[in-house]
N, C-alpha and C positions, 0 to 999 in steps of 0.2 A: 332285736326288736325294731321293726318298723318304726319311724316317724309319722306316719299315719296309718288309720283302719284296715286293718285288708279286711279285704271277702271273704269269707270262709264258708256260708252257706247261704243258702239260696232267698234262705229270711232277709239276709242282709241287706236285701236290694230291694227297693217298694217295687207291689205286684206287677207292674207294667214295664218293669225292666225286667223281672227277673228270667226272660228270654236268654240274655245276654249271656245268664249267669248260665245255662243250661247248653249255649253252646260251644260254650269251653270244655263242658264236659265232654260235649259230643266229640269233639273234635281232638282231646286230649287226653279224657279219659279221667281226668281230676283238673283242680284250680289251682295252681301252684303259686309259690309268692309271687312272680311277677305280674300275673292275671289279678291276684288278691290285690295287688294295688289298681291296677290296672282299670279293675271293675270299679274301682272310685269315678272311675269316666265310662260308663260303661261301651257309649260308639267307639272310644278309643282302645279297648279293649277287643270288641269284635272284630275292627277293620286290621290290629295288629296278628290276630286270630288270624286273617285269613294270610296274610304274608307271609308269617311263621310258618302253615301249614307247607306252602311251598318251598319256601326255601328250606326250611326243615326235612321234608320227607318227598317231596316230586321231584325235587332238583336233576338238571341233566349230569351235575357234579358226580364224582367219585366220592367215596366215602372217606377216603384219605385227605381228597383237597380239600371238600366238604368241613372236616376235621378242623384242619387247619387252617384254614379261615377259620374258622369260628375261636379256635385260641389266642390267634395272632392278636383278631377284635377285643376279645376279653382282655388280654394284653396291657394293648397299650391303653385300655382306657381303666385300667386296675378295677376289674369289676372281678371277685370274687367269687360270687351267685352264679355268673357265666361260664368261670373259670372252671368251677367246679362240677358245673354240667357238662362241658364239653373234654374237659382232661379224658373222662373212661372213654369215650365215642373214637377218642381220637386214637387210643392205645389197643382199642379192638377193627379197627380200621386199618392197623398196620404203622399207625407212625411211631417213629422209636421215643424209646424214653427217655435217650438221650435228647433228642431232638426238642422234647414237652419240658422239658427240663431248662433245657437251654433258654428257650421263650422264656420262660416262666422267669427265671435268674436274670433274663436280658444278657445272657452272654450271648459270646461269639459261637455263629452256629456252622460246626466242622461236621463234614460228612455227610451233608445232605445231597439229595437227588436233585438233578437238573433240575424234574418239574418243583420241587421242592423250592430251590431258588429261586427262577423264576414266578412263585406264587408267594414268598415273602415277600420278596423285590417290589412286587405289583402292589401287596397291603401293605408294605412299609410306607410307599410313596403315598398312597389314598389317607393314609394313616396320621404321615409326620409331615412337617414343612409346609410347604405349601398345599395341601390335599389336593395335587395333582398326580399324575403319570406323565411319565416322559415320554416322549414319542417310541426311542428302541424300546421299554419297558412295553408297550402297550402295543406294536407290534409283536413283539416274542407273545404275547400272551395272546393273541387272536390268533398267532400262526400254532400254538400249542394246544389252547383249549378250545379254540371256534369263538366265533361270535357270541352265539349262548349264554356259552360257559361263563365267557366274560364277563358278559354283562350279568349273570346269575353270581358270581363270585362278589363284582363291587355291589351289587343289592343286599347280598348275605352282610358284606362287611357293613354294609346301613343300616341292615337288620339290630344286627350286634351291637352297635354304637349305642342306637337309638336305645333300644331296652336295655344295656349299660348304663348310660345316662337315668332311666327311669331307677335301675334297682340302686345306682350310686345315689341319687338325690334323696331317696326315701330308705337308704339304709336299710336295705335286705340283704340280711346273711344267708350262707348256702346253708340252709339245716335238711331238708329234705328233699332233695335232690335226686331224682328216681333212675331208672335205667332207659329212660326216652330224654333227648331235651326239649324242657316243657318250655323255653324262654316262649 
């Protein structure tokens, strides 16, 4: 149970917002919890709409690193909501389940792919300590994934944080959870 209102239908919102509420649909196809809180601010709600759109689905990313950032972010900020959205993405994407496993338990992660390393490596530092990257860190990953990618990878991991932060504070459980991620 949420700690406050969600959205749920288009009544919920006086006439003159209820735009907002219509282009979530557009754009997603439903309102899912994190929008239903969301639409309690509704600008805040649209402008997270359109960042999602792209990191979600235009990104120059692969669907494996794609993946993977998005678990790593759920991760470390114990967001559950997120976790649960992006576990299946990442296991038809190609990441092993050892690997989602691993994350997931905070163990030691044996067996992975170079690029693999290197893009934990990159969201552990963004992540833990000081939220920086180190110089060789952030080298490796421009000589790996391009400039782009980079900077699309640390935006994803902000993505993630931020609506983290949103479903942890108002206490949104994964209940329905579809086969797109709606964060």
């Amino acid at each position: 149970m949420s700690r406050i209102p969600l959205i749920t239908k288009h009544e919920d919102l006086p006439a003159e917002r209820q735009h907002f509420f219509d282009r979530i649909i557009r754009t997603r196809g439903r309102v899912t919890e994190p929008f239903q809180v969301l639409l309690n601010s509704p600008e805040v709600a649209d402008r997270l709409a359109s960042v999602g759109d792209f990191l979600l689905y235009d990104t120059v990313l692969s669907p494996a690193v794609k993946t993977l950032t998005w678990l790593i972010a759920a991760r470390e900020y114990d967001c559950e909501y997120a976790w649960a959205a992006s576990a299946p993405h990442a296991r038809k994407a190609g990441v092993r389940d050892e690997l989602i496993n691993a994350i997931w338990n905070r163990k030691p992660l044996a067996g992975v792919t170079e690029e693999q390393e290197l893009l934990i490596g990159f969201c552990h530092q963004l992540l833990r300590g000081n939220h920086h990257v180190s110089d060789p860190a952030y080298r490796a990953a421009i000589e790996h994934f391009g400039t782009a990618a980079t900077v699309q990878i640390a935006a994803t991991i902000g993505y993630f944080v931020m609506m983290a932060c949103v479903l942890n504070a108002f206490e949104v459980a994964p209940k329905t959870v579809g086969p797109e991620p709606q964060l």
